[in-house]
C-alpha positions as CSV (number, residue, x, y, z in Angstrom):
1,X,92.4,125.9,83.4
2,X,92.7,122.3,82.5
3,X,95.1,120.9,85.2
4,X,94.5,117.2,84.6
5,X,96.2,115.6,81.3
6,X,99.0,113.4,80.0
7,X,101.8,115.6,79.6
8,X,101.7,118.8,82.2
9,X,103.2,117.8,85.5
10,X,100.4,118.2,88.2
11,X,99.5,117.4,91.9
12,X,95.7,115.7,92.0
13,X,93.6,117.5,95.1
14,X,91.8,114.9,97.5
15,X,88.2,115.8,95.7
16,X,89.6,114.6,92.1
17,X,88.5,110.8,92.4
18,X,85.4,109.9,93.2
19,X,84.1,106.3,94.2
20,X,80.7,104.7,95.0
21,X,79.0,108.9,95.4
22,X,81.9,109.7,97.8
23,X,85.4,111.7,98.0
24,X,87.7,111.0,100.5
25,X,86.6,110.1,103.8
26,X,83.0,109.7,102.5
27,X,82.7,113.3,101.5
28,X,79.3,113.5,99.2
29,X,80.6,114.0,95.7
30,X,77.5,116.6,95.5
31,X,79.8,118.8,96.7
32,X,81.3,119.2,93.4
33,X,79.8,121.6,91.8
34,X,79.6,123.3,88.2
35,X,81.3,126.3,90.1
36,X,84.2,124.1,91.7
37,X,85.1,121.7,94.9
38,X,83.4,122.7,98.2
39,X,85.1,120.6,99.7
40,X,88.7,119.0,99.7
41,X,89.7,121.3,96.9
42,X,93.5,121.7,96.1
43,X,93.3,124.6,98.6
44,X,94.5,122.5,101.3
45,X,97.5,122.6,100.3
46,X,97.7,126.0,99.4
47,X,100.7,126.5,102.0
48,X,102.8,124.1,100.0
49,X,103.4,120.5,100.5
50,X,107.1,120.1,102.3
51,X,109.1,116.7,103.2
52,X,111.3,114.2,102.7
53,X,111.5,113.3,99.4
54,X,112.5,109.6,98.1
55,X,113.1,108.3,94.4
56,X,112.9,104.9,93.6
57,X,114.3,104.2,90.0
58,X,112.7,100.8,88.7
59,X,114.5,101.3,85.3
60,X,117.9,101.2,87.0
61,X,116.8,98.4,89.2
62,X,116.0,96.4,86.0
63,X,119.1,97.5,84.0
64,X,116.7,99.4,81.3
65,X,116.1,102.6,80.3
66,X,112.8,102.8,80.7
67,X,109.5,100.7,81.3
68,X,108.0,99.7,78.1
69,X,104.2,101.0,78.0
70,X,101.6,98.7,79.9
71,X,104.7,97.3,82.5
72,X,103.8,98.0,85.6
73,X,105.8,98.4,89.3
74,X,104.6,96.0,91.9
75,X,105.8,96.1,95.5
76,X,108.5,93.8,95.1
77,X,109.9,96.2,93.1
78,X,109.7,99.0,95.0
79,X,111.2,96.8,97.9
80,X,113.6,95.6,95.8
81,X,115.2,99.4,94.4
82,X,115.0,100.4,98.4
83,X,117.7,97.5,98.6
84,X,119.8,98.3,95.7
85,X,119.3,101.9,96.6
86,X,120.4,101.5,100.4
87,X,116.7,103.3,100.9
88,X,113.9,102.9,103.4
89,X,110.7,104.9,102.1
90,X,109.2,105.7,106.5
91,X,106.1,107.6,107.3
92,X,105.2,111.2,106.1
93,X,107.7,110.5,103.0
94,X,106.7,111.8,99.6
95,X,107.8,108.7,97.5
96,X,108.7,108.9,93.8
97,X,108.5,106.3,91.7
98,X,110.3,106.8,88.0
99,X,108.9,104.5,85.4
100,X,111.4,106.1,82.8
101,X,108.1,107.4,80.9
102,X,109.7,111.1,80.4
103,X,113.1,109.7,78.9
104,X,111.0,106.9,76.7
105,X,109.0,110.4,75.3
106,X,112.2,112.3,74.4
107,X,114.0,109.3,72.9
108,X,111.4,107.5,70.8
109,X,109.1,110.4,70.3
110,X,105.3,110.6,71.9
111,X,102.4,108.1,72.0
112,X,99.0,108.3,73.1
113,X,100.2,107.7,77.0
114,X,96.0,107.8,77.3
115,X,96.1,104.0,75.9
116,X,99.1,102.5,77.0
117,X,101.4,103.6,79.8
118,X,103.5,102.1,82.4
119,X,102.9,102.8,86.3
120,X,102.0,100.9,89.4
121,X,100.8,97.6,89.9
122,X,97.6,98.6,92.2
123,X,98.4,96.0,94.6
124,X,101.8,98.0,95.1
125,X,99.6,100.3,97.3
126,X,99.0,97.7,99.8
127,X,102.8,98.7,101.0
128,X,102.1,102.0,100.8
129,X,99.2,101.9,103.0
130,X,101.4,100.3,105.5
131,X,105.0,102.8,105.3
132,X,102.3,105.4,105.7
133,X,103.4,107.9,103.1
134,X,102.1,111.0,102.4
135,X,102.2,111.9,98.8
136,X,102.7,109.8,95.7
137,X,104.3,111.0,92.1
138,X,105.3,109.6,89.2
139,X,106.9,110.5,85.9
140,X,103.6,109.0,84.2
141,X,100.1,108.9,85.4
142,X,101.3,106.4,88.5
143,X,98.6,104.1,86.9
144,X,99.2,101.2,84.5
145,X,97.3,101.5,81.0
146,X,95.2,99.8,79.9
147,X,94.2,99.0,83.7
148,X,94.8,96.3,85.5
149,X,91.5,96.4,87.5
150,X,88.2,95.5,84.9
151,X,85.7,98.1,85.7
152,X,88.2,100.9,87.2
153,X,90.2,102.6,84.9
154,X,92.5,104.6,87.2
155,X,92.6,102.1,89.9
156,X,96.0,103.4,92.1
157,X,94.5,107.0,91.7
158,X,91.3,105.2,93.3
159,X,93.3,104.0,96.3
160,X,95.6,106.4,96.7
161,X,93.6,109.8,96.4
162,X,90.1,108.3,97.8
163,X,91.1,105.4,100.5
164,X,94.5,106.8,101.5
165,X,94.3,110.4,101.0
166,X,97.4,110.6,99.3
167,X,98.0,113.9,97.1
168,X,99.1,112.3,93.7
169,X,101.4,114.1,91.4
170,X,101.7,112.9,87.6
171,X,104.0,113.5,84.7
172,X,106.7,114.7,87.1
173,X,110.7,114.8,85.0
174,X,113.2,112.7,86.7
175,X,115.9,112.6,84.5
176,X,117.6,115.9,85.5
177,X,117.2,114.0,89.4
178,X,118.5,110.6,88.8
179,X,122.3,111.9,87.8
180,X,122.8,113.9,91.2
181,X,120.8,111.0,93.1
182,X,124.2,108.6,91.6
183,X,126.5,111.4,92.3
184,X,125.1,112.2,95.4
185,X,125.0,108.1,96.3
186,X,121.7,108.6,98.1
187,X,117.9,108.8,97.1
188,X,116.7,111.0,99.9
189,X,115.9,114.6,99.6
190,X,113.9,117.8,101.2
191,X,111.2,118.3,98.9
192,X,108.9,121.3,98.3
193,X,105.7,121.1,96.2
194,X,103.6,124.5,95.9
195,X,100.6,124.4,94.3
196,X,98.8,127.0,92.8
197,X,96.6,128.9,95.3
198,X,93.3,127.8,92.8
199,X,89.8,128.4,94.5
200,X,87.4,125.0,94.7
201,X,90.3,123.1,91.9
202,X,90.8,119.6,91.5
203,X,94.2,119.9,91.1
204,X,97.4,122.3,89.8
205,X,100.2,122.4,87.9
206,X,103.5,122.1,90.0
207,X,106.7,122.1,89.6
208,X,108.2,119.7,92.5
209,X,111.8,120.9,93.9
210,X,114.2,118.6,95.0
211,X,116.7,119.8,97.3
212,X,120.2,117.7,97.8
């Protein structure tokens, strides 16, 4: 099963980047194997991942519709939507971050998201190191394309999943959210995430649950 991609919505385990012959926490990437993960597999979270859930909206912030491919979010815009959205992202939050990639898709038809796709400046991560979060997802790939970072291609999944052991979830759908969020008149919510129970994966598909 192919849980990776740039279209399925999926959660990233903490063995799916590796850096410099390590995982996170300087786990030997030998211990991917042609069998699976040894270690740090999605299996972890095989009882579900369960918090508060936040949405920042940088589309709305802007007064767009969505990001235009290769834009990217930096972390004066994510302070900035906390503002306008009366939000503080705090410690053990899963923070979401909509780029407006899922409503771009439906509207103007597909690209190849692969070559060109808005997502997080990867200095933006600097505040997430510090607000201490717990999970990161996006409704693209959370990283900019092409990258931002010569010689790393996926540099916020780099950070994120291997310096911060953040589980990363990509290609999540907003749009349904964003409605009730304005109705609602808050961007807070208790969020459920189960993974597939996958032996030794990388990652799963999942379909996350916000609860209002």
């Amino acid at each position: 099963m192919n849980v990776h991609g740039d279209a399925d919505s999926h959660l990233d385990a903490l063995c799916h980047v590796v850096w410099n012959g390590t995982l996170h926490g300087g786990v030997s990437a030998a211990s991917l194997t042609p069998e699976g993960a040894t270690a740090l597999s999605v299996e972890l979270a095989r009882d579900g991942i369960v918090g508060r859930g936040v949405l920042l909206d940088i589309p709305r912030l802007r007064g767009v519709p969505w990001l235009d491919p290769g834009d990217h979010v930096t972390a004066a815009d994510l302070l900035a939507a906390e503002r306008s959205q009366d939000v503080r992202v705090g410690e053990g939050d899963l923070l979401f971050v909509r780029v407006g990639h899922r409503r771009r898709r439906t509207e103007s038809g597909p690209w190849n998201a692969a070559e060109t796709r808005a997502g997080l400046h990867p200095a933006a991560m600097e505040l997430l190191a510090e607000r201490r979060v717990a999970a990161l997802g996006g409704d693209g790939n959370n990283d900019t394309a092409p990258s931002l970072t010569d010689g790393v291609e996926f540099p916020v999944h780099v950070l994120g999943v291997h310096a911060l052991g953040l589980y990363l979830l990509d290609y999540l759908q907003f749009e349904d959210l964003v409605p009730l969020c304005e109705e609602e008149g808050r961007w807070s919510f208790f969020c459920v995430v189960a993974p597939l129970r996958l032996p030794r994966a990388t990652g799963s598909p999942v379909n996350p649950i916000a609860i209002l």
